[in-house]
C-alpha positions as CSV (number, residue, x, y, z in Angstrom):
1,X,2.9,-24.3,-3.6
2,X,2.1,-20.5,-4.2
3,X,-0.6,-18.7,-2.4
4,X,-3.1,-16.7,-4.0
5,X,-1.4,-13.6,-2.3
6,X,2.2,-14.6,-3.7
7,X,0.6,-14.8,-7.3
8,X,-0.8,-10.9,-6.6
9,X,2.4,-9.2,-6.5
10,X,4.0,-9.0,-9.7
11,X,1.8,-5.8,-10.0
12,X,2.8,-4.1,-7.7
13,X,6.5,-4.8,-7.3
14,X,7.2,-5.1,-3.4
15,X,9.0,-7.9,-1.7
16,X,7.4,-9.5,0.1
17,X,8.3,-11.6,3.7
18,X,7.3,-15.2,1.8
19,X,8.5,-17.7,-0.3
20,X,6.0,-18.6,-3.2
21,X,6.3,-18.9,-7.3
22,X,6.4,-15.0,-7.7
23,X,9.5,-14.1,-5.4
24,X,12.1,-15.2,-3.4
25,X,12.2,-15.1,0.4
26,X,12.5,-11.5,1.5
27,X,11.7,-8.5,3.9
28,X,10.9,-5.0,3.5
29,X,13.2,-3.5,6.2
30,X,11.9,-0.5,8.1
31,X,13.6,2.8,6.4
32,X,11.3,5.8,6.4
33,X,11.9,9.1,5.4
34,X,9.9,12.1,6.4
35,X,7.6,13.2,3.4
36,X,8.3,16.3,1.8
37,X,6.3,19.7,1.7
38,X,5.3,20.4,-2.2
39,X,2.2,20.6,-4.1
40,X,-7.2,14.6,-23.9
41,X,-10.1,12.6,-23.3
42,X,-9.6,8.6,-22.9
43,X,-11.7,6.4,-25.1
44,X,-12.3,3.7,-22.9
45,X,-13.7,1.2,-24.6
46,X,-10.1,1.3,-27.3
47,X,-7.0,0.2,-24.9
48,X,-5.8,3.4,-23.5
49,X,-5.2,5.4,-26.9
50,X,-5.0,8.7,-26.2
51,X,-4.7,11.8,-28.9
52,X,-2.7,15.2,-27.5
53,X,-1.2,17.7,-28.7
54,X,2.3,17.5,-29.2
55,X,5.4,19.8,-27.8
56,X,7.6,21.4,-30.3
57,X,10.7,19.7,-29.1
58,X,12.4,17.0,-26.6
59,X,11.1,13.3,-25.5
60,X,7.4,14.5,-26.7
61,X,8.2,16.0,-29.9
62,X,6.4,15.4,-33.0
63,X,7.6,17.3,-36.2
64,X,5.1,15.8,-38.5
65,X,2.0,14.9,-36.4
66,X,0.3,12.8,-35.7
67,X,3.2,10.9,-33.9
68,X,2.1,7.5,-31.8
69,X,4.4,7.2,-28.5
70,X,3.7,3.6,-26.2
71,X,4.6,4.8,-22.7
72,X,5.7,2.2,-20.4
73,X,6.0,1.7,-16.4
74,X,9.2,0.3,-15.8
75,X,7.6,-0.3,-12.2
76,X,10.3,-2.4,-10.3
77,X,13.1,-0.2,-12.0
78,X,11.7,3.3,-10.9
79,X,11.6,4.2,-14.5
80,X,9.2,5.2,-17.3
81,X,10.2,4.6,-20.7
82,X,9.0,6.4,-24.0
83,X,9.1,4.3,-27.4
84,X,7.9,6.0,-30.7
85,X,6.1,3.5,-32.4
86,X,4.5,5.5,-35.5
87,X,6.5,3.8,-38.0
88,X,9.6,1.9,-37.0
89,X,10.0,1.6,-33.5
90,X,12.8,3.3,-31.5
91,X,13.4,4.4,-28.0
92,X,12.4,8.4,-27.5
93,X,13.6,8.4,-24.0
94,X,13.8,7.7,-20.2
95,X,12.0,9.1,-17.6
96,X,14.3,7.8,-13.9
97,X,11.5,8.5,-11.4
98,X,14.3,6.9,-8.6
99,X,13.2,9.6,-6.0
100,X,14.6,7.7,-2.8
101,X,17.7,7.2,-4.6
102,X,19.2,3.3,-4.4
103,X,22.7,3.6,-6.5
104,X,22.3,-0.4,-7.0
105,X,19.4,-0.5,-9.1
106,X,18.0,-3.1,-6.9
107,X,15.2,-1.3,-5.5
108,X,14.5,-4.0,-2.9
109,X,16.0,-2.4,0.2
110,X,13.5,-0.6,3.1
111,X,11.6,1.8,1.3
112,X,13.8,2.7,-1.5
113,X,11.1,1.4,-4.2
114,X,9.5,4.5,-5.6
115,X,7.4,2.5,-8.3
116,X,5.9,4.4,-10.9
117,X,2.7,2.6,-11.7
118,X,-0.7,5.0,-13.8
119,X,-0.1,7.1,-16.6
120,X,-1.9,9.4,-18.7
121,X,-0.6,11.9,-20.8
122,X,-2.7,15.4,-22.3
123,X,-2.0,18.2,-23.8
124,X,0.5,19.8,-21.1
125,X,1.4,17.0,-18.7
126,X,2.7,13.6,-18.9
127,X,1.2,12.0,-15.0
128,X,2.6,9.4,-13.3
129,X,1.4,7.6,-10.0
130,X,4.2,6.9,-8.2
131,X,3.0,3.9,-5.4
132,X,5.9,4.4,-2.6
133,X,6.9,8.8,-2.7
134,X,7.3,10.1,0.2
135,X,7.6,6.5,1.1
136,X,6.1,2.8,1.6
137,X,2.7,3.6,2.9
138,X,2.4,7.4,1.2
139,X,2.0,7.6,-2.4
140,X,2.0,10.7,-5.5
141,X,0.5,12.1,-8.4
142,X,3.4,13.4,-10.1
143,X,2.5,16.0,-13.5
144,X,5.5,16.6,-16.1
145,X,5.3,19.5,-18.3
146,X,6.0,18.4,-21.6
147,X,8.3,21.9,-21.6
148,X,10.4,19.9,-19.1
149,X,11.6,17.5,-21.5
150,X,12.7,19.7,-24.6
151,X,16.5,19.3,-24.5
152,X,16.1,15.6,-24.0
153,X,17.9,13.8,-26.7
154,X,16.9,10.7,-28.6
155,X,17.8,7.6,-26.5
156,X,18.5,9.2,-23.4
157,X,17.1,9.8,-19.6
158,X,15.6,12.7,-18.2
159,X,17.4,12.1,-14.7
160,X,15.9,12.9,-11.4
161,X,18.7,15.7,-10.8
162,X,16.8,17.7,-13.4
163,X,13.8,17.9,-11.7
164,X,14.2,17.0,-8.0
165,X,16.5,17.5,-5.5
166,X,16.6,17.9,-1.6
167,X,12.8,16.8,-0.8
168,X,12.0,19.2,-3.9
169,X,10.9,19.3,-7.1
170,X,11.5,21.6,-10.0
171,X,11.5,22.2,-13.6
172,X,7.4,22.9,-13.7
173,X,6.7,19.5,-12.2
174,X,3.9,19.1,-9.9
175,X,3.5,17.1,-7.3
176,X,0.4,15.9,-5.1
177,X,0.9,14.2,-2.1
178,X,-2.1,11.7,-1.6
179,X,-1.6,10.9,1.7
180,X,-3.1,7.6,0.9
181,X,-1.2,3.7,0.3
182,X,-1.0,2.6,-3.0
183,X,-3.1,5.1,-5.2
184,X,-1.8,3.9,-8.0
185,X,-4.6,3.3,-10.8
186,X,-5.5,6.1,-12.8
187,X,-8.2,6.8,-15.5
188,X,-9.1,10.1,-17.3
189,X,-12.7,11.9,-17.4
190,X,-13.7,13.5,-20.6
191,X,-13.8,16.8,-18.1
192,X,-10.0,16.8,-17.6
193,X,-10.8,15.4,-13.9
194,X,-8.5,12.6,-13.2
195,X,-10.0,9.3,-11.1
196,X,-7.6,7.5,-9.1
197,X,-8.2,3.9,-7.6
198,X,-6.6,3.1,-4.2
199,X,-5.8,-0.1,-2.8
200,X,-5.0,1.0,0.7
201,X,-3.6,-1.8,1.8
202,X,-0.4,-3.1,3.0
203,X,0.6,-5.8,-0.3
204,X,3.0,-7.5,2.4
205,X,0.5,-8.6,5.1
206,X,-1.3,-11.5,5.4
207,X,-5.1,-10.4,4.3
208,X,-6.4,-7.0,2.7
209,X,-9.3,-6.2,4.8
210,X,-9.1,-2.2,4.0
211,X,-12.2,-0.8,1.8
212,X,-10.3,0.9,-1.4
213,X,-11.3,4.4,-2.2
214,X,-12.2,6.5,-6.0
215,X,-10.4,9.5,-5.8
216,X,-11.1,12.6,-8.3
217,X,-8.6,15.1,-8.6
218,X,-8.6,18.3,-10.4
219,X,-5.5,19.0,-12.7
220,X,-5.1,22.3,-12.0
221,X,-5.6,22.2,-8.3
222,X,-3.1,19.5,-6.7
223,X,-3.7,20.5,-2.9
224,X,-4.5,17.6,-0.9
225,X,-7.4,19.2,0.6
226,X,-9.0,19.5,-2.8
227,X,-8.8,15.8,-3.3
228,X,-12.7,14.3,-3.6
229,X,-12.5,10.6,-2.3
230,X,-15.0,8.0,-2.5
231,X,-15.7,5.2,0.0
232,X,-15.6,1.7,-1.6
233,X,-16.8,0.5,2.1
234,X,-20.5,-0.2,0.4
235,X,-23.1,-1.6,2.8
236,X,-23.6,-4.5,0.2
237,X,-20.2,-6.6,-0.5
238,X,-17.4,-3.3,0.1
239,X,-14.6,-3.1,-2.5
240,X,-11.6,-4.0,0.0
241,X,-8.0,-4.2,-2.1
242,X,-9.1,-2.3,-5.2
243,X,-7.2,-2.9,-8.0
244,X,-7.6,-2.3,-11.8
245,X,-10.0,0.5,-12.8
246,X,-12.1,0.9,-16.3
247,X,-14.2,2.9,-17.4
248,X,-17.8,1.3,-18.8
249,X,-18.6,4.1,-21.3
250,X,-17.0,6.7,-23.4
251,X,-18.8,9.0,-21.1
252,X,-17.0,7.1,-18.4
253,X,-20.2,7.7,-16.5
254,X,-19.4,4.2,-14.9
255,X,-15.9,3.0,-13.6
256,X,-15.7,-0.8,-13.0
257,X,-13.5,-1.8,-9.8
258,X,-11.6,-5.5,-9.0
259,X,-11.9,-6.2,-5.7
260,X,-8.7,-8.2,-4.9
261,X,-8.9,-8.4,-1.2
262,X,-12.4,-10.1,-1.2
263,X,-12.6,-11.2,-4.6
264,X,-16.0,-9.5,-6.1
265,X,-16.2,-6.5,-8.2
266,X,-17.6,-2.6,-7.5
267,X,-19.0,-0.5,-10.3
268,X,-19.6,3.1,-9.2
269,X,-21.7,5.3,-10.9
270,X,-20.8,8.7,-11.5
271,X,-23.2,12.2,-10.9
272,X,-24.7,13.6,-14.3
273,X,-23.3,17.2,-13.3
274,X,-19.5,15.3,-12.5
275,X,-17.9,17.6,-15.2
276,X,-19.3,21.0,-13.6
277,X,-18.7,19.8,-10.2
278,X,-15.6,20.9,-7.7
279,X,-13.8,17.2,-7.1
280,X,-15.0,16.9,-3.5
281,X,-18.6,17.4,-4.8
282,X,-18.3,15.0,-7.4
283,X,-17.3,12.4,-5.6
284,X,-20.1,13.1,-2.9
285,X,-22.5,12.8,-6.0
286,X,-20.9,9.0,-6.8
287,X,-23.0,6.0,-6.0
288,X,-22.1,2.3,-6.5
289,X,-22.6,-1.1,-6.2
290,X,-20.8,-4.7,-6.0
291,X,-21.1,-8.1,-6.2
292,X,-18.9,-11.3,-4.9
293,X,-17.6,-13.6,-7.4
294,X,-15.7,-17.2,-6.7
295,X,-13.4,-17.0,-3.5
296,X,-10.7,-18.8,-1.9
297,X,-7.4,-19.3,-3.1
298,X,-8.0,-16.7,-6.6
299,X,-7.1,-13.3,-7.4
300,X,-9.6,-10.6,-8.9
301,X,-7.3,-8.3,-10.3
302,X,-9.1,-7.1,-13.0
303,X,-11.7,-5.8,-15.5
304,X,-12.4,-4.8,-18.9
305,X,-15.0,-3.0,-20.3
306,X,-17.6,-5.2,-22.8
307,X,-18.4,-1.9,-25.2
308,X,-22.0,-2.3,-24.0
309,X,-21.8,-1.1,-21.1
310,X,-20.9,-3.9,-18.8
311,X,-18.0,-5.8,-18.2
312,X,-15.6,-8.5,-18.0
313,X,-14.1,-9.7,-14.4
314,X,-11.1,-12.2,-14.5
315,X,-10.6,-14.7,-11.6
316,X,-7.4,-16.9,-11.6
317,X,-5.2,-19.1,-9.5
318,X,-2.6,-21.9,-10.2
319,X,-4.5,-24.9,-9.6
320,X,-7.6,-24.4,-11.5
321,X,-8.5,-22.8,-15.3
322,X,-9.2,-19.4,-14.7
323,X,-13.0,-17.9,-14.4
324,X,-14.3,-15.4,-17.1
325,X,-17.4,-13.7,-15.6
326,X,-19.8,-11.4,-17.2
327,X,-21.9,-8.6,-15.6
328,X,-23.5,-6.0,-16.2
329,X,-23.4,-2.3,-15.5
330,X,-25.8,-3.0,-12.0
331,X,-23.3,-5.4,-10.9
332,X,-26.1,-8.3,-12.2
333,X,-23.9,-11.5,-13.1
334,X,-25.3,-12.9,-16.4
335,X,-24.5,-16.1,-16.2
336,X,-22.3,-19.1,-14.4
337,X,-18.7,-18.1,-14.7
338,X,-16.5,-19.5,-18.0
339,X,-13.7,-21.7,-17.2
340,X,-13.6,-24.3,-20.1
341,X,-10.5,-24.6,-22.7
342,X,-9.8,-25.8,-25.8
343,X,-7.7,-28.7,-25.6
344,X,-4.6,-27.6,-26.7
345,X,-4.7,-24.8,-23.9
346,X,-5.9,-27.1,-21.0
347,X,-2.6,-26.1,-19.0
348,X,-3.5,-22.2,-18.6
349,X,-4.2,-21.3,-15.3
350,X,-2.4,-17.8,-13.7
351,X,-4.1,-15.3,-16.4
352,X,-3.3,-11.3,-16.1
353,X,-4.7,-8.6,-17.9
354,X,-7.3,-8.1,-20.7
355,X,-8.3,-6.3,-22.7
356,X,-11.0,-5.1,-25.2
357,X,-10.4,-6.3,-28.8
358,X,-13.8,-6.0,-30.7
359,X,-16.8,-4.2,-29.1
360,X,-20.2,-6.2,-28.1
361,X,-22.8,-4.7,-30.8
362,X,-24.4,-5.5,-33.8
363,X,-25.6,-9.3,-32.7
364,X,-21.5,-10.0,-32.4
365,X,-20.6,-10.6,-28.8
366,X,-17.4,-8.6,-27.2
367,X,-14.2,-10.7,-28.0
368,X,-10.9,-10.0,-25.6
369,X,-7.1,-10.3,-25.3
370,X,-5.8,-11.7,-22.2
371,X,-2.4,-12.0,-21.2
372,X,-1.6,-15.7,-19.9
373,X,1.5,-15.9,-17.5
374,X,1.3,-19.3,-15.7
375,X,2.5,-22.5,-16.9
376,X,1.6,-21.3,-20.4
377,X,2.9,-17.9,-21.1
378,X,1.1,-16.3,-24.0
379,X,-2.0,-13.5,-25.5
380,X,-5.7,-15.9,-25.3
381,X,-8.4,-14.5,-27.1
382,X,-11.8,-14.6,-25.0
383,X,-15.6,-14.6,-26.6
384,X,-17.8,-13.0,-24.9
385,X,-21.3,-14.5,-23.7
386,X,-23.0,-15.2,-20.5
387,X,-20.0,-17.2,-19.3
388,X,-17.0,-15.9,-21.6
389,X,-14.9,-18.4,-22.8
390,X,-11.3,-18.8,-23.5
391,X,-11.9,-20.0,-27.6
392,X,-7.8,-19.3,-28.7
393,X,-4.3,-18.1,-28.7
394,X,-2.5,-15.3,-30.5
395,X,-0.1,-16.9,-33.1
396,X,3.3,-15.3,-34.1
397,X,4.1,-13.8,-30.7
398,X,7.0,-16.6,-30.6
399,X,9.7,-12.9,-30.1
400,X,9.0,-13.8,-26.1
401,X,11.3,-15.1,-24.0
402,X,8.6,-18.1,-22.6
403,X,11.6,-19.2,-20.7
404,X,12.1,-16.5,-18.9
405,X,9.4,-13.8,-19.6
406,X,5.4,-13.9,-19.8
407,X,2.6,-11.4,-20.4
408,X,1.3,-9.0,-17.7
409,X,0.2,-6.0,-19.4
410,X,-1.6,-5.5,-22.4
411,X,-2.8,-2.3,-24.2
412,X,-4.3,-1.7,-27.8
413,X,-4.3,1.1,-29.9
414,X,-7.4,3.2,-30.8
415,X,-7.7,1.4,-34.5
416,X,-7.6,-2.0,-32.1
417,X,-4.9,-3.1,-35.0
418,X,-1.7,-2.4,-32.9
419,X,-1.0,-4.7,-29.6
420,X,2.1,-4.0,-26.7
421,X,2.5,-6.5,-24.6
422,X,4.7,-6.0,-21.6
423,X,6.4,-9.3,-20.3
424,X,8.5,-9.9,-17.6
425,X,10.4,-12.5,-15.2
426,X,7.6,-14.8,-13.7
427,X,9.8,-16.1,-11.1
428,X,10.9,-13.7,-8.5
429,X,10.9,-10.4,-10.5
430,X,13.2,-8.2,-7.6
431,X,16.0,-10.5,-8.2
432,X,16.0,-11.0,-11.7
433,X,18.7,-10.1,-14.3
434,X,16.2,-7.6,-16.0
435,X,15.9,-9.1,-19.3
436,X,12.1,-8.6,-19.7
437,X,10.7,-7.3,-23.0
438,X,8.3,-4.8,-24.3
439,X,6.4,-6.2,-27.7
440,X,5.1,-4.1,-30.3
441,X,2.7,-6.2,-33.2
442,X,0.5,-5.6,-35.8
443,X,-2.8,-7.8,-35.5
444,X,-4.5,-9.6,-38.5
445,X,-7.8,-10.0,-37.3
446,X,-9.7,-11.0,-40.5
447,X,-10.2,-14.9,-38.7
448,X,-11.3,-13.3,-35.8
449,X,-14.8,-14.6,-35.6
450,X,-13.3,-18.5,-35.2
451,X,-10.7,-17.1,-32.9
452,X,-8.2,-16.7,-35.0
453,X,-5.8,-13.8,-34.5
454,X,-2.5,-13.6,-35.9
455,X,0.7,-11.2,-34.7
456,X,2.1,-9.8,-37.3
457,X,5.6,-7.3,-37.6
458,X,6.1,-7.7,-34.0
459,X,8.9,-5.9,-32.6
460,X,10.8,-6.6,-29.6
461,X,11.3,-2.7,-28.8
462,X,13.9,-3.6,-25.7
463,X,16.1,-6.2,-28.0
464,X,19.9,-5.2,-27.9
465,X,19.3,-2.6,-25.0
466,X,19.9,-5.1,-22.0
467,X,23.5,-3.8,-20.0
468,X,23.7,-6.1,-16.8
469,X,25.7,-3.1,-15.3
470,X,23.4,-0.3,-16.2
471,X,20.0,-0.5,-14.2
472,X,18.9,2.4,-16.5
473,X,18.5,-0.3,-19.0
474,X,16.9,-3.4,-16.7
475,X,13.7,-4.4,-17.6
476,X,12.2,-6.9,-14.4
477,X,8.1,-5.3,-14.5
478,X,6.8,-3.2,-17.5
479,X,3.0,-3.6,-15.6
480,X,1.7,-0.6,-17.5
481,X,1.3,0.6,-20.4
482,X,0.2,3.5,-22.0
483,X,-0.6,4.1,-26.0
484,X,-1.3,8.2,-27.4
485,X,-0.9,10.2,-30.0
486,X,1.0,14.0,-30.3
487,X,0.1,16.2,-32.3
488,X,-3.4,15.0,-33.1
489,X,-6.2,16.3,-34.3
């Protein structure tokens, strides 16, 4: 049987010392390296669209704007992948972010898994988190010039020896070292200030105990000592094992927190002034607070925002149906948490993440996508209330491999008419052949109100690419995804 723990990891990647659904027996063996000496405004409430301007040529080229790239975290493969998807779909480029360099691909060795895990991409810079650079425990914020990438080629990778080489990086890519274990959710601030949630725990051991932090980071100052952190050790319920991050508001004046290691939720609030302020300031300025939810033998991995201002926490395990819980942007729960299905879904259980698919306004409640995993792979669609409820499935997605593949991440565009969905092996990701998938759909949503939603043109944007030789082109965790626009207005 699977502990909640072994149902956590497909996230994040790592492999871990225990047998369970998720991955195969395994250790981490003790490598480490010594680390090395270096240095657009997000609507939050639409997926993570994104408009930037665009550079004149390479990977983020647009000649006749504006030009809609899905950016995709290839975490278990140390990659990032760039599909245009602004007519039909094609592969841009790769990004190989395989720092500590494993020649097998395999990326399950010591410390050799570099996992690239946030993105966000402006006007200048495409960032990347990167979970394990300079190694296991020690994480990065890594910023790529969009300059950087001009001679790249349709269809092919900007390799590591292009930018970094001996402990070093180069070709106007920035680096700051975060000093901190797995700070690896990130979320933009209409100010240009970049928040980054921390899980600062250890994913292998036994319990997560540590209190997560919210940095705030400055994009034109990436010293560590200008880093501004705040303490998710709250004197209510603390925020220990942080994981997924959203912001409440287009302001983001409130950024909602899962608390994976003790299974409740944080929302921190932040200053007025947070734009004008230096990051350390601004994030002495924060406030927050929490709430428990259900706990036991569930994970509380994440959160969406409701377009009203509060929020949707998801609770699930593999025993029971998962829990849909609504609160509010104090942290007040509004109701007993939903766990009824309809019939003809009464086998979901493991459910991943959600995300925001119509708005709570106008005497219409907030309606969701959710990306179902476990026995019933699959997109639900949730209706919001005091206790949301699962009400029905996404039809036409039938281009997954439920076999072999099911949803983790999901991300809409800023119309909310275009889904990606990235898939990938359920059982024992490390070890798998790499033949998970990237989805790109059209939605008819005209049924919506009786939970209807219908995929429409869907695209399977990694079909034909798979070469069991080539671990350029393995696909085992696409866990994040990222949708924007060059060349925008």
């Amino acid at each position: 049987m699977a502990s909640s723990r072994a149902l956590r990891v497909r996230s994040f990647g790592l492999v871990l010392c225990s047998t369970s659904l998720v991955l195969s027996p395994g250790c981490l063996e003790d490598n480490p390296i010594e680390p090395t000496d270096t240095a657009s405004t997000e609507d939050p409430t639409a997926g993570t669209g994104e408009t930037t301007a665009g550079a004149e040529d390479g990977l983020l080229a647009c000649a006749s704007p504006p030009c809609t790239v899905l950016v995709v975290s290839q975490t278990l493969d140390d990659r990032i992948d760039v599909y245009d998807v602004t007519a039909t779909p094609f592969l841009r480029g790769r990004i190989g972010t395989d720092l500590k360099f494993d020649a097998s691909g395999e990326q399950v060795m010591g410390n050799l898994l570099d996992e690239p895990y946030g993105l966000l991409l402006d006007g200048d810079h495409l960032w990347a988190a990167i979970g394990h650079y300079p190694d296991t425990n020690r994480g990065s914020l890594l910023a790529f010039p969009h300059a950087a990438f001009a001679d790249v080629a349709q269809g092919e990778v900007f390799a590591e020896d292009k930018y970094f080489g001996a402990g070093k990086f180069s070709a106007g890519v920035l680096d700051l070292p975060f000093g901190r274990q797995e700070a690896i959710f990130l979320l933009r601030h209409p100010s240009g200030k970049i928040l980054v949630g921390v899980f600062a725990n250890d994913l292998r051991a036994a319990s997560w105990p540590e209190p997560s932090e919210l940095l705030v980071v400055g994009p034109t100052d990436l010293r560590p000592e200008a880093i501004g952190a705040f303490s998710l050790d709250l004197d209510t319920t603390p925020c220990n094992g942080g994981w997924k991050i959203a912001a409440l508001d287009d302001a983001v004046s409130r950024v909602a927190v899962a608390c994976d290691g003790n299974d409740a939720v944080a929302v921190v609030s932040l200053p007025g002034d947070f734009a004008g302020l230096a990051p350390a300031d601004a994030a002495a300025g924060m406030s927050a607070c929490s709430t428990p939810l259900a706990s036991g033998t569930v994970t509380t991995q994440f959160v969406a925002p409701d377009g009203a201002g509060g929020l949707l926490a998801v609770q699930s395990q593999i025993l029971e149906p998962p829990k849909l819980w609504s609160i509010n942007g104090n942290c007040g729960i509004a109701g007993a948490p939903g766990d009824e299905l309809p019939p003809e879904l009464d086998t979901v259980r493991v459910v991943r993440e959600p995300v925001l698919l119509r708005p709570a306004g106008g005497g219409q409640p907030a309606m969701w996508l959710l990306a179902s995993e476990t026995p019933a792979p699959g997109v639900l669609i949730v209706r919001g209330g005091a206790s949301p409820t699962v009400c029905g499935q996404v039809s036409g997605i039938d281009a997954i491999e439920g076999a072999e593949n099911a949803p983790f991440a999901l991300t809409l565009d800023s119309t909310r008419t275009h889904l990606a969905i990235g898939a990938g092996p359920v059982s024992n990701p490390p070890f798998a052949e790499g033949r998970g998938q990237v989805l790109w759909a059209t939605l008819d949503v005209a049924e919506l109100d009786s939970c209807a939603v219908t995929a429409t043109e869907v695209v399977d944007l990694t079909e034909g690419t798979f070469v069991a030789t080539d671990p350029r082109t393995w696909v085992r965790a696409p866990n994040m995804l990222l949708i924007a626009e060059l060349g925008g207005s």
